[in-house]
N, C-alpha and C positions, 0 to 999 in steps of 0.2 A: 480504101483498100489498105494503105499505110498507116489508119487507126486499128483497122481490125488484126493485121500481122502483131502492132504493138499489143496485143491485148492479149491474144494468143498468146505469144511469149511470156510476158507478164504473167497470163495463169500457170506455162508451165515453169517458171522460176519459181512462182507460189510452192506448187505443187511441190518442185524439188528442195525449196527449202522444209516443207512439212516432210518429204519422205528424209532428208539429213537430219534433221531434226530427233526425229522417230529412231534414224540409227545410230543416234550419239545416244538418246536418251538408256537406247541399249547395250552401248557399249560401255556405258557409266554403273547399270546395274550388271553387265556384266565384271566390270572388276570392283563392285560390292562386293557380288560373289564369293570370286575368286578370292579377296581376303578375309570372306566370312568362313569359306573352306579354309583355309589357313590359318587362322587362329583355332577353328574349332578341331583341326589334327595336331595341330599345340599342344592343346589342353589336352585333348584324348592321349597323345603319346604322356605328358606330363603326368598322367594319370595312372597310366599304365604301368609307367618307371617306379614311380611311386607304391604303386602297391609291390610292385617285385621286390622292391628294396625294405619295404614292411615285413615280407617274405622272409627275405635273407637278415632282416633284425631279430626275427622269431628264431631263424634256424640256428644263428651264430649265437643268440643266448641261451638256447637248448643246451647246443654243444657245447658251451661253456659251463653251464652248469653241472651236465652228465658229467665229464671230465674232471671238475672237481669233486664231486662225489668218488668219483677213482680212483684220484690221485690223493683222498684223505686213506681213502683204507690202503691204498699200497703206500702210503707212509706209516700209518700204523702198523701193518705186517712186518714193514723193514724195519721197524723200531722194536717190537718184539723180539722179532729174529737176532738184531743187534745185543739186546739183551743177555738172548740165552745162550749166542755165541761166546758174549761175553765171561759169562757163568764158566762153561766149557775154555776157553783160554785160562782164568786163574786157577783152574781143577788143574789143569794139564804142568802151569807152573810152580803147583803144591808139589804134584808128583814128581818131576825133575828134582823137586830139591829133596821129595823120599830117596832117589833115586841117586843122586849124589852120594846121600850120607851112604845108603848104603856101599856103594863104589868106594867109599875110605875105610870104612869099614870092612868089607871082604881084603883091600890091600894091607891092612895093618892084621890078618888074622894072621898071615905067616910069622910076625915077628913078638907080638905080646897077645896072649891071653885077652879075651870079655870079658867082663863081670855078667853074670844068668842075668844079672837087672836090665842090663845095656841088650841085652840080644830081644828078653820080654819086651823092653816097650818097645823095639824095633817093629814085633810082632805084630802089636796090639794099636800101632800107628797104621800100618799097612792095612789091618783088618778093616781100622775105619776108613781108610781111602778107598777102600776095595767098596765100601756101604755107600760111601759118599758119590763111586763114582754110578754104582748101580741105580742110585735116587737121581743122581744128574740125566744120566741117559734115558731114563721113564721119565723124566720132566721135561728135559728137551725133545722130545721124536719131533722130527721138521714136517711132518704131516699134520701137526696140531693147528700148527698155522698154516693158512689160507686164505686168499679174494674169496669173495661169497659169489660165486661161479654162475650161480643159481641167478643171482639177480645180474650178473653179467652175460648170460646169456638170453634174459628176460627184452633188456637193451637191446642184444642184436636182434632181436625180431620184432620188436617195436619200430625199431631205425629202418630194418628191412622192407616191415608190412607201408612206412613212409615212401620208402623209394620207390616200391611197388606203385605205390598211390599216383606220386608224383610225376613217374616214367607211363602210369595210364591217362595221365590229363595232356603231357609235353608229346609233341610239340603243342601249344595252347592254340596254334590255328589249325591244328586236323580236324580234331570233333569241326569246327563251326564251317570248317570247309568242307566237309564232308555231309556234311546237313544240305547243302546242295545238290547233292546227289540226284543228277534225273535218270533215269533207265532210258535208253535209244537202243533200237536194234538198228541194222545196215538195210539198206534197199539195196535189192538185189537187181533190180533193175537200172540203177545206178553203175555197177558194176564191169569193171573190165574184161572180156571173156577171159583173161587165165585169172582171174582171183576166184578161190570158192571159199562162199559163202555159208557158212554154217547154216541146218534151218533154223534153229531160233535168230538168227543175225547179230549174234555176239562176236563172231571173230571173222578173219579176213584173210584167207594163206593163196601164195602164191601155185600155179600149178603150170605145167610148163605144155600143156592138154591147151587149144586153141577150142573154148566149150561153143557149141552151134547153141546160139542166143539169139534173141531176135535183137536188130540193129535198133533199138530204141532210140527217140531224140535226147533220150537223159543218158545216157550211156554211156561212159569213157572207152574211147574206142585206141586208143595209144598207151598213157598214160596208166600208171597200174594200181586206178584210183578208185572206191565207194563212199557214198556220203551215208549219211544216217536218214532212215525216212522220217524222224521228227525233228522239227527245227521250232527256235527259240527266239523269242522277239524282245520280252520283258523279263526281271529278275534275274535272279543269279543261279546258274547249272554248271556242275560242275561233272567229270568222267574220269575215270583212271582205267586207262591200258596197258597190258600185260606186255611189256616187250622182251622177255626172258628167251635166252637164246639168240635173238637176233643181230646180226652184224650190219645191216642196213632196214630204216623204217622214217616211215613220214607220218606224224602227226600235226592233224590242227582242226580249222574250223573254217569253214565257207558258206558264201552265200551259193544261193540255186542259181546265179546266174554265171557261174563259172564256167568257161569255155570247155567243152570233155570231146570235141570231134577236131582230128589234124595233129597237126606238130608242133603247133604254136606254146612258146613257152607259158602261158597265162593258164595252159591246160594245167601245168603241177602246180602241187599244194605252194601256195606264196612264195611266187611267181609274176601273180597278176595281181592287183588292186580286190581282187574278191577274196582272199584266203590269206589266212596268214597260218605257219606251220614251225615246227623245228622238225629239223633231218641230224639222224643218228647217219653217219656214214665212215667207213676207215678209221672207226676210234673218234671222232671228231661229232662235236654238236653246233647245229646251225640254226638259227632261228631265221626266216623268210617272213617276206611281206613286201610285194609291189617289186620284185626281183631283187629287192636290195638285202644280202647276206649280211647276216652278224653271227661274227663267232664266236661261240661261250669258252668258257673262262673251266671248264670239266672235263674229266679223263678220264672217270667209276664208269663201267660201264650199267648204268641205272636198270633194275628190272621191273619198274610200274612205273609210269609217266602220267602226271595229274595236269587238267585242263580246268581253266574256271574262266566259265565268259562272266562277267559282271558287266550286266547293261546298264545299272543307276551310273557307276562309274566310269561306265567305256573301255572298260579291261578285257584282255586275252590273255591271260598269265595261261605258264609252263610250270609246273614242278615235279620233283624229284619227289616221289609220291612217299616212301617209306618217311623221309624226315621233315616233309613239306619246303626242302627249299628248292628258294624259288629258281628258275631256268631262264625265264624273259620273259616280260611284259610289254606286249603294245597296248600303248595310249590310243586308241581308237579316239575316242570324244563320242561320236554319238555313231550308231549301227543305222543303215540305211534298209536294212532287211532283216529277216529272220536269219540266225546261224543253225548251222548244222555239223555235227559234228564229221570228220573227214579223216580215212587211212588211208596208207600207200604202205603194203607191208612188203614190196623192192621187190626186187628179182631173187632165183635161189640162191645164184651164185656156187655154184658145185656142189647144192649141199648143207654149207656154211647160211643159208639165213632161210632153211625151210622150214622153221616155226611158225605159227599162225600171229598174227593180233589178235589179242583176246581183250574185250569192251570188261572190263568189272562191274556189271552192273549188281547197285543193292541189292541184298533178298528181299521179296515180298514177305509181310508177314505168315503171310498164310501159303509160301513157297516149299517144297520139299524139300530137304538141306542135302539129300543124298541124290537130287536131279542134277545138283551144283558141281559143275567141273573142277578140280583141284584148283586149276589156276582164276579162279572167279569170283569168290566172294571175297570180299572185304578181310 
C-alpha cells in the first residue's frame, strides 16, 4: 500500500513538474513577445518620425527657397525705386537753387536795373527745368515698378492647393481608422420600452411613452439601454455616433451576456465586467469598465464620438471623431466573446437632451445619397 501511495505521488509530481515546465516555457515565449512588440513599435514610431521630418525638410526648403525668389525682386523694385527717387531729390535740389537766384534777383529789382541778358538766361534756365522736370516725371510714374503679382499669386494657390491636400490626408489616422468602418443597425428587441428605435436602426432617442413590447429575455427592462444586432469577434470595426445636441449619453461596447432585467448596477454600460463605455454627463466625460470611473482630461462639448474595437490588439479606444483624438483606451488583452456595439442616449431631462443617437453608418456603394439623413453620412 505504501509503495503504491509513493508511486502515485511520484507520478503526480511528474506530472506537475511537466505542467510547470509547460508554463514557464510560456511565459519565457511570452516575454519574447512582448520585447519583440517593443522593439518592433520602435522601429515603426522611429519610422514614422522619420519620414515626418523628411516632410517638414521638403516644406522648410520650399519655403526657403519661395521666399528668396521674393525677397530678390522686392530688393530690386526697392533699388529701382531708390534710384528714381533719387533722380527726383537732385531735380528738386536744381530747382531750390533756380529758385533762390531768382528770390535775389526779384529783391535787388527795386534798387538796380537787369541787363535783358541776365533776365534771358533766367528764362531760358527755367524753360529747361520745366523740360527736365516733364522727362523726370514720364520716367519716374511709381506704377512702372512692380512685384510680378502674377507669379505671386501663381504661389498662393500652389501653397493653397498644398494645404488643401495636406488638411485631406491629416489627421493620418482617420482614412485608416475609418477603413474599418462596419455598418450595425440596433435590435430592437434589445431595447428599453422608452427608447425608439428608428426602422432602419440607426439611431436611439429617448421617449417618455412607456411602448407595450413584449418582455423579451434580451431586453433592458431599467436601464435605458440597446445593443447592436451584429456583433464582432475578430479584426478591427470601428463606429461613429452623432451626439450633437445632447447634454447626457452612454457610449461603448458589450458582450451579450450583460445583465439588462433589475437594478443591479452591472445592468449600465461599464458598470459590470461585460461593457466598457464613456458617459457625456453635466459637461463631464467618463470612461467606465468593471464600475471603475476614469475622468478625462475634456470640456468641447464633441459632436461625433468614434469607437474602434481592435481584437489583434485587445483595444476599446474612444475618440473625438472630427480630429481623431483619442478619448481612452482599455487594454483588454484578449475578448472572451463577440462585441457589440451599445447606446444609452439618457433620459430627456426637460427637453435639454431630446436628440436621438444617430449610428454614422458608411454609404453603400450602390446606397441613395438623398435616403441619407443629414446627420449620417461620413
Amino acid at each position: 500500500m505504501h509503495v503504491n501511495v509513493r508511486e502515485t505521488l511520484q507520478k503526480q509530481q511528474g506530472c506537475l513538474q511537466k505542467q510547470r515546465e509547460a508554463v514557464k516555457q510560456r511565459l519565457e515565449k511570452l516575454a519574447v513577445r512582448q520585447s519583440e512588440i517593443t522593439r518592433k513599435s520602435l522601429v515603426i514610431r522611429k519610422s514614422i518620425i522619420q519620414k515626418y521630418q523628411e516632410i517638414q525638410a521638403i516644406l522648410d526648403e520650399d519655403l526657403r527657397t519661395t521666399l528668396s525668389h521674393l525677397e530678390m525682386e522686392e530688393r530690386a523694385a526697392v533699388s529701382t525705386l531708390d534710384g528714381l527717387m533719387e533722380r527726383n531729390c537732385s531735380l528738386i535740389q536744381e530747382l531750390d537753387q533756380n529758385l533762390a537766384q531768382l528770390t535775389v534777383a526779384l529783391n535787388q529789382t527795386d534798387t538796380e536795373p537787369h541787363p535783358e541778358s541776365f533776365t534771358s538766361s533766367t528764362e531760358q534756365q527755367n524753360i529747361e527745368a520745366m523740360d527736365r522736370v516733364v522727362d523726370l516725371l514720364n520716367e519716374t510714374e511709381p506704377i512702372s515698378v512692380s512685384l510680378d503679382e502674377e507669379k505671386a499669386d501663381q504661389i498662393l494657390s500652389i501653397t493653397s492647393n498644398m494645404l488643401e491636400q495636406i488638411c485631406s490626408q491629416t489627421p493620418t489616422i482617420k482614412k485608416l481608422i475609418k477603413s474599418y468602418s462596419s455598418k450595425v443597425c440596433l435590435d430592437p428587441d434589445t431595447a428599453h420600452p422608452k427608447l425608439m428605435i428608428s426602422p432602419r436602426g440607426d439611431s436611439a432617442a429617448y421617449t417618455d411613452i412607456w411602448q407595450k413590447l413584449p418582455d423579451l429575455p434580451g431586453r433592458f427592462d431599467t436601464t435605458l439601454n440597446v445593443i447592436s444586432l451584429q456583433g464582432y469577434s475578430c479584426g478591427r470595426h470601428y463606429w461613429e455616433i452623432d451626439v450633437t445636441g445632447k447634454t447626457y449619453w452612454e457610449i461603448g461596447v458589450t458582450y451579450l451576456s450583460i445583465p439588462r432585467k433589475g437594478t443591479t448596477e452591472d445592468c449600465w454600460l461599464g458598470r459590470g465586467e461585460e461593457s466598457w463605455c464613456v458617459e457625456y454627463f453635466d459637461g463631464e466625460y467618463t470612461a467606465w469598465h468593471g464600475g471603475v470611473p476614469h475622468h478625462l482630461p475634456f470640456t468641447k462639448h464633441f459632436c461625433r464620438i468614434g469607437v474602434l474595437c481592435n481584437f489583434p490588439a485587445g483595444l476599446v479606444t474612444f475618440f473625438e471623431a472630427a480630429d481623431m483624438t483619442p478619448l481612452y483606451s482599455f487594454c483588454v488583452g484578449r475578448f472572451s466573446d463577440c462585441l457589440h456595439l451599445a447606446l444609452c442616449p439618457g433620459h430627456e431631462h426637460n427637453g435639454s437632451n431630446s436628440e436621438p443617437l444617430v449610428i454614422c453608418n458608411p454609404q453603400s456603394p450602390t446606397s441613395d445619397p438623398r435616403s441619407q439623413s443629414p446627420r449620417e453620412s461620413f
